[in-house]
C-alpha positions in Angstrom: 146.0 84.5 25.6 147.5 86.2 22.5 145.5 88.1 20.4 146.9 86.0 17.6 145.9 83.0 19.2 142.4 84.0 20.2 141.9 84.8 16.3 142.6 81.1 15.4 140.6 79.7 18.0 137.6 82.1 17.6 137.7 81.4 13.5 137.6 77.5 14.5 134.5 78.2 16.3 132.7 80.3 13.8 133.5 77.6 11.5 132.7 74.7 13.6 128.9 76.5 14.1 128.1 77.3 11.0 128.9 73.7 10.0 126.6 72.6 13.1 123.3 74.5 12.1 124.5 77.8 12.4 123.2 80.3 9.9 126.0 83.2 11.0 128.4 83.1 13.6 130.9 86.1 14.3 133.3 86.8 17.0 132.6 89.9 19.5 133.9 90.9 22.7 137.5 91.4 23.4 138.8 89.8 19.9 136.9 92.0 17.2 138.1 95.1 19.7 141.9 94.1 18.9 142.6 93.8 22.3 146.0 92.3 22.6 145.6 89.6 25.8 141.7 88.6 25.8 140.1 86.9 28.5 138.0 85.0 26.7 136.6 84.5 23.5 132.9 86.0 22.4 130.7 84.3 19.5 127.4 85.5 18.7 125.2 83.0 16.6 122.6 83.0 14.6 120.8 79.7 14.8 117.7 78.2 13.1 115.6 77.6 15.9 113.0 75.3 13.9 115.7 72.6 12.5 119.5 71.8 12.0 121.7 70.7 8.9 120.4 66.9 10.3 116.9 67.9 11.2 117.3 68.0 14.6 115.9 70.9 17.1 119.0 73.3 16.9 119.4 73.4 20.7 119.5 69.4 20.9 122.3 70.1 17.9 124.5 72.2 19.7 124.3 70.2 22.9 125.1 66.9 21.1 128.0 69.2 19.3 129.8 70.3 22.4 129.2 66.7 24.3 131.3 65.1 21.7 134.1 67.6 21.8 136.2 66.1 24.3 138.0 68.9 25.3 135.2 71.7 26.2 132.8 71.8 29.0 129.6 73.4 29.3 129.7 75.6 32.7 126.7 77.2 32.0 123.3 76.8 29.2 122.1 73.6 28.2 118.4 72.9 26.4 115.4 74.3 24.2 115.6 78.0 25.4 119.5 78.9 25.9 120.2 81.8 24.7 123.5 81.7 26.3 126.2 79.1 26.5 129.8 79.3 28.5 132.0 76.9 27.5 135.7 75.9 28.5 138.4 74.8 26.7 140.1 72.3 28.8 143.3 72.0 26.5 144.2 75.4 25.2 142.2 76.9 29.2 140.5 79.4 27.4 136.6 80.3 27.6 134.2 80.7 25.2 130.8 82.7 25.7 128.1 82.2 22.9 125.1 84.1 22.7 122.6 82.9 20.6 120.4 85.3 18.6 117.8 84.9 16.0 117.2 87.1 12.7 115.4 90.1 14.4 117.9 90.7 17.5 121.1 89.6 15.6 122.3 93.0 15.1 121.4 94.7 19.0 123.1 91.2 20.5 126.4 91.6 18.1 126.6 95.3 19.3 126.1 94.5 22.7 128.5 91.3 23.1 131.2 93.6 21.3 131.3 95.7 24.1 133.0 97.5 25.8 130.5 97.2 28.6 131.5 100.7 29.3 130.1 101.2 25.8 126.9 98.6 25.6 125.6 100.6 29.0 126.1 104.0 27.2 124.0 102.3 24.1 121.1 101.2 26.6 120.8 104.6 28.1 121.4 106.5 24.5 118.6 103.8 23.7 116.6 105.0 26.4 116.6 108.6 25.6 115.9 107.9 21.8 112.4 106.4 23.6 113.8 102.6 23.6 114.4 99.6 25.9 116.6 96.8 26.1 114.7 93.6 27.0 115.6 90.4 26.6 117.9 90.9 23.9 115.8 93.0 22.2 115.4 96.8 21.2 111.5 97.3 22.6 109.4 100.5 21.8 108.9 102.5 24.6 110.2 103.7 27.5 108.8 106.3 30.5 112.0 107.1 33.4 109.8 107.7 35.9 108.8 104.0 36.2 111.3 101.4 37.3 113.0 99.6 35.5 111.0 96.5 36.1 107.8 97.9 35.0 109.5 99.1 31.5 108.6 95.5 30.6 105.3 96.2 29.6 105.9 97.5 26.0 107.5 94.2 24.8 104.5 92.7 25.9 102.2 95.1 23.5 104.5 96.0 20.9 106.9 93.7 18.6 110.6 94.4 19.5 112.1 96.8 16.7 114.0 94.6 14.4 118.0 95.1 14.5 118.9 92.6 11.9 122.9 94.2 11.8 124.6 96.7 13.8 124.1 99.1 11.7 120.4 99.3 12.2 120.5 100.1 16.0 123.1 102.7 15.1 120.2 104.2 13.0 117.7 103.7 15.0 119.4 105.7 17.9 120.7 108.1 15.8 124.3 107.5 16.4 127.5 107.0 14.6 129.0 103.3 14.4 133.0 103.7 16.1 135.3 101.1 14.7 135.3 98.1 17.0 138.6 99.1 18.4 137.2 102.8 19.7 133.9 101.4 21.6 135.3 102.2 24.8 132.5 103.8 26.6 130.4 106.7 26.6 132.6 109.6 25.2 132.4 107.2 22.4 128.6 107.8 21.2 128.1 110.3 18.8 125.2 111.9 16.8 125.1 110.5 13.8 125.6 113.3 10.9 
């Protein structure tokens, strides 16, 4: 797909989102990078877990939503706890991946789904040596290299994750500078912030 093309449809579902119980809903991946022919198209949302705009759990919302969109189909996410959802367009043959985030993980998840994964891996491990964690989704306290990395667990489960509302804060919190979109490549890409 065109880069052009992949605008129009990723702006349609940003759109479509936040008119579904969405509070935010910004494109990532491949798209906000400029990439001329992307894959697929990345959405990162910011839902209101308790209700949406009908008063309906926001999960049962979004399900309901894509169910009466004739042309996508869920391949994977369904139900209360999906935090991920991958979707196909069965007219324009595209895919969409949307990954749901709420207001304290917004920021690490919007950094992470823009990728590169060259450049989310060098992140986690910059994360790592600034004493962090990546754990499900979130930026945890915390973190001792000579365990592995199953047992790094531990400080989510005694600490609350570091809130990373935007980008911008886990570029702080790391201590590193935030590269255009377009220059997250992977690791020659992380610098010290001044």
């Amino acid at each position: 797909m065109e880069l052009n093309a992949a605008r129009d449809f990723a702006h349609w579902w940003t759109e479509s989102l936040t008119a579904h119980g969405c509070k935010r809903a910004v494109v990532a991946g491949s798209v906000r990078r400029g990439k001329p022919r992307p894959k697929d198209i990345e959405i990162v949302a910011l839902a209101d877990w308790n209700k949406d705009l009908a008063g309906n759990p926001f999960s049962h919302s979004l399900d309901t939503w894509v169910a009466n969109q004739e042309h996508l189909r869920t391949i994977k996410g369904k139900g209360a706890t999906a935090r991920y959802y991958q979707l196909r367009d069965t007219i324009a043959e595209y895919t969409i991946d949307l990954f749901i985030a709420d207001e304290r993980n917004f920021g690490l998840i919007y950094l992470i789904r823009t990728g590169s994964a060259d450049f989310s891996h060098a992140v986690a491990s910059q994360a790592n040596r600034a004493g962090y964690h990546l754990h499900h989704g979130n930026l945890c306290a915390g973190y001792d290299p000579r365990l592995r990395h199953s047992a790094q667990t531990s400080p989510c489960r005694q600490y609350d994750p570091t809130p990373t509302p935007e980008e911008a804060d886990v570029f702080e919190i790391l201590g590193i500078r935030a590269p255009a979109p377009k220059d997250r490549n992977g690791p020659d890409d992380i610098k010290p912030a001044p």
